[in-house]
N, C-alpha and C positions, 0 to 999 in steps of 0.2 A: 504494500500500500504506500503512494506515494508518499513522502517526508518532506517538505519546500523547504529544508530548513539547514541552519549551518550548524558543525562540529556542536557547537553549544547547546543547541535547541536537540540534537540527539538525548544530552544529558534529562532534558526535564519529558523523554519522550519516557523516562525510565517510572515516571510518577505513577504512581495508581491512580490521578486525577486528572480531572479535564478541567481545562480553565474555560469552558464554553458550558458546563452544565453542572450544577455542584453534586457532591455526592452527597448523598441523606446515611449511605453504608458504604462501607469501607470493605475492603477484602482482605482476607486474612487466611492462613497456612497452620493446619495442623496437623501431625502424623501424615505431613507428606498430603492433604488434600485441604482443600481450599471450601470456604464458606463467606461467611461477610457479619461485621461487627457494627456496632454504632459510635456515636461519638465518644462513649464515657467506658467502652471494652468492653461491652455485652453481645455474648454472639447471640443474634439475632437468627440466621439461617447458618445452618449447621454446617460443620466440612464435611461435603460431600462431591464435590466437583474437582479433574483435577487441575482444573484451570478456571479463573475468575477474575474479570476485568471490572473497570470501574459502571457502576449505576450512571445512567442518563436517559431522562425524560421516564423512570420509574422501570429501565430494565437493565438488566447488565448478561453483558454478552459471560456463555460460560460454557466448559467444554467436558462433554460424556463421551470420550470415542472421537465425537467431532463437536462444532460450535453447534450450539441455539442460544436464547434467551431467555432469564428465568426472571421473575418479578420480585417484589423485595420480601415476600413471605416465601420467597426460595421455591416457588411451581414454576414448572418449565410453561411459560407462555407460547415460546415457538421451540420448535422440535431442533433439537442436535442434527442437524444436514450440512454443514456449510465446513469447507477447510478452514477458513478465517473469517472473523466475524468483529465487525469495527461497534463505534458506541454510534447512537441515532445522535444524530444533528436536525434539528427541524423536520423530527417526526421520519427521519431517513438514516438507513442504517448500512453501510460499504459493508457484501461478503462477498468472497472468495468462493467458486465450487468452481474443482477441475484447473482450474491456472486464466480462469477467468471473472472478469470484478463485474457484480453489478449490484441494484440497491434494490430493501424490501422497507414496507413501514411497518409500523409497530402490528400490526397483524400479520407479520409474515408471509405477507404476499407482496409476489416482483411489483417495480413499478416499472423498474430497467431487469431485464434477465439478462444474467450474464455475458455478455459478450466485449469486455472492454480488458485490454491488456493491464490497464491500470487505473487508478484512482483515489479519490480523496475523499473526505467529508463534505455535507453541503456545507457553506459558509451564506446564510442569507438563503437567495433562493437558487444559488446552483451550484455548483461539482464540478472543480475539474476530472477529468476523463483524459484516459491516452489510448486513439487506434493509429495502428499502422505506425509506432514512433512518432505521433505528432499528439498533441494536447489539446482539450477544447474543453467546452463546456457544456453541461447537460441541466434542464432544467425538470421542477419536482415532478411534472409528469414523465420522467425521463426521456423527451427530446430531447436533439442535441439546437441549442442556444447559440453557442458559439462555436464556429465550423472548427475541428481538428488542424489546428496550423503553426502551433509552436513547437517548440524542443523543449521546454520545460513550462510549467503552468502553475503559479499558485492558487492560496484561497484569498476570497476576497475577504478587505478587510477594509471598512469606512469608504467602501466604496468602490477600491481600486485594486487590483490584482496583479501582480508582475509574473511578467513573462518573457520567455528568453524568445526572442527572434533571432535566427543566425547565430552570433557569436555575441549576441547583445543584449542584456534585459532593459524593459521598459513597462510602463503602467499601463493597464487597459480596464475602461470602466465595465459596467457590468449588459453593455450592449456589444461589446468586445470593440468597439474605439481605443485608437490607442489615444491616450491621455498623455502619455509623457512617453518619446520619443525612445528606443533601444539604444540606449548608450554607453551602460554599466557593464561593469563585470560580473558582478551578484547584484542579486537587490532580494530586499527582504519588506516584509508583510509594513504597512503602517501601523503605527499608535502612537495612540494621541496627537496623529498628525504631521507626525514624521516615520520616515525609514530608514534603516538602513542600508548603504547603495557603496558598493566596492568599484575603487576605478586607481587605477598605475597599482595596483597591491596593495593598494591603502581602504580602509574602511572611514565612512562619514555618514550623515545624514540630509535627506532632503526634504521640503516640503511638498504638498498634494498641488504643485503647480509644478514640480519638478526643481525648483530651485534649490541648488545648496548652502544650507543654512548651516551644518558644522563640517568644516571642510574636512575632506579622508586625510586624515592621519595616526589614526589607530591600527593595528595590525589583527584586530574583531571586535565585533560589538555582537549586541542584543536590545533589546525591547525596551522603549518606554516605559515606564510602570510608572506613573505620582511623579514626573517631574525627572527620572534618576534613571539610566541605562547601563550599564554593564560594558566595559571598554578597556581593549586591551592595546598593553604597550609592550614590546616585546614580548614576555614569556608572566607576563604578571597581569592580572585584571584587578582595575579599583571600580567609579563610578562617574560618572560624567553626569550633569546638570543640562538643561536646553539650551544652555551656551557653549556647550562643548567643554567646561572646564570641569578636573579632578574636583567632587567634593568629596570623593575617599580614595583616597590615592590607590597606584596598583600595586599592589602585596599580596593578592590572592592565585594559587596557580588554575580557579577557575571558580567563574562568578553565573549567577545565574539571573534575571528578573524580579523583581521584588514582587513578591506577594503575602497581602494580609500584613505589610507593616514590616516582612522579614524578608533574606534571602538566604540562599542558601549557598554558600563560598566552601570550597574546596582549598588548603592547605596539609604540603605533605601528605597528600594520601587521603586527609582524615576530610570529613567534613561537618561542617558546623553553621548556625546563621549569626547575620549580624544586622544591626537596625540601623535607618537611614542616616545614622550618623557616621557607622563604621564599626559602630563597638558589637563587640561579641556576646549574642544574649545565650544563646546556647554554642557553649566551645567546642569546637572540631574533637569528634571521637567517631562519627562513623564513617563506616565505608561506601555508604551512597545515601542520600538525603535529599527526597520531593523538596517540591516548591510546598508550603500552607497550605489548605485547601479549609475550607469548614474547620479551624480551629486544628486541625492535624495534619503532620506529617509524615508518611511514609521512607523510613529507613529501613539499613540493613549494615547487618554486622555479621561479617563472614557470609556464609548464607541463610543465617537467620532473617527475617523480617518481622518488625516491629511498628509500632506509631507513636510518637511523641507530640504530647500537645508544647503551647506555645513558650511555657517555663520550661521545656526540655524533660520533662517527668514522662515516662508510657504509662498510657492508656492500654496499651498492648507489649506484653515483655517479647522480644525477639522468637520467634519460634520457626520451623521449618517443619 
């Protein structure tokens, strides 16, 4: 399923949460099978699955053999058929059968049957989609929106979408115009009204007219979130403001988005969060650490998996 996204946005693909639909249950691991907890570590549905993703729009993709979807009193709502099985976005939901993507709604029935090499989640009211190595867009009744003609396709996001023409990304609104001209080397999603946009090697950002308002000179960034992005200077990431300047300098060997007030910063291996000032509210000890989501976050230590609320206390002690 496709990923639009850079080295860093891999890290928070790691999260049990969606920042697009909150979870109400949490997914949890025990004696090796998975069930789903609530906010204060009360297993709600029992481990019985051996695989379980996050809750969105009241179902959560989970795997007997193969995917279906079970609702949050843990009944299979739609039946185990699918290889892969994504979370619904706006009542739509990316599965996998056979090496082919296409989308069902929360009644488990196609809107699109299968036939698209690849794909994403709707964002609004449509999908990038990839036939034949070219990318387009597909809208909720599964027509195709915008004709198959890029080499890469994001999701939209406040409006606009980046997409690689040729050797060059550019914005296209959601009539598929292109809005800002193919000139980047990367370009990543908008928020809060800016993006991220790679040009000579350098990382910067632009506004939704195309203009560049912090000029590329970081070697990667990330996401808007309140004011505060994620930027890196050689081999360290701190925090950059809407002017482009350090207000938490780079000391981190990897920074992630703020959310809920924290982020979650990787040093030495270990990882930990720290608050929009920089200081460390919970200090680096694990070995992978979600972004907040509802008050928790999804870590792991060794291969244990746990959840720690926002004083760093679990709610879930580490299990496998």
């Amino acid at each position: 399923m496709k990923k639009f996204k850079s080295i860093l946005f891999s890290i928070i693909i790691l999260s049990a949460f969606s920042a697009s639909a909150a979870a109400t249950l949490f997914s949890a691991i025990v004696g090796g099978r998975w069930g789903f907890i609530d906010k204060s570590g009360k297993m709600i549905v029992s481990a019985q699955f051996e695989r379980a993703n996050v809750f969105s729009e009241n179902l959560a993709a989970v795997r007997i053999g193969r995917w279906g979807y079970a609702n949050t009193s843990g009944k299979m709502i739609i039946n185990p058929q699918f290889d892969r099985a994504d979370e619904f976005h706006n009542g739509l939901a990316l599965v996998e059968l056979g090496h082919l993507y296409g989308y069902i709604g929360t009644d488990g029935k196609y809107v699109a049957n299968p036939q698209f090499d690849d794909g994403s989640a709707f964002s609004g009211n449509l999908a990038a989609v990839e036939l034949n190595h070219r990318w387009g867009y597909i809208d909720k009744t599964g027509k195709i929106a915008i004709n198959p003609q890029f080499n890469e396709a994001g999701d939209f996001s406040e409006g606009l979408a980046a997409v690689k023409s040729g050797s060059s990304f550019g914005y296209i609104d959601s009539t598929g115009k292109m809005i800002i001209n193919p000139q980047f080397d990367k370009a990543f999603s908008f928020s809060e009204g800016m993006a991220g946009i790679k040009l000579n090697h350098k990382w910067g950002f632009i506004d939704k007219t195309g203009k560049v308002v912090i000029n590329p000179q970081f070697d990667d960034v990330g996401a808007f979130v309140n004011g505060l992005a994620p930027a890196a200077m050689g081999h360290k990431w701190g925090y950059v403001d809407t002017k482009g300047n350090f207000v938490i300098n780079p000391q981190f060997d990897t920074a992630t988005p703020f959310a809920e007030g924290l982020a979650s910063v990787e040093l030495q291996r270990r990882w930990g969060f720290i608050d929009k000032s920089g200081k460390y509210t919970i200090n680096p000890q694990f070995d992978k650490a979600a972004p907040f989501q509802n008050g928790l976050s999804r870590v792991e230590i060794g291969s244990r998996i746990g959840y720690v609320d926002a004083d760093g206390k679990y709610v879930w002690n580490p299990t496998k």
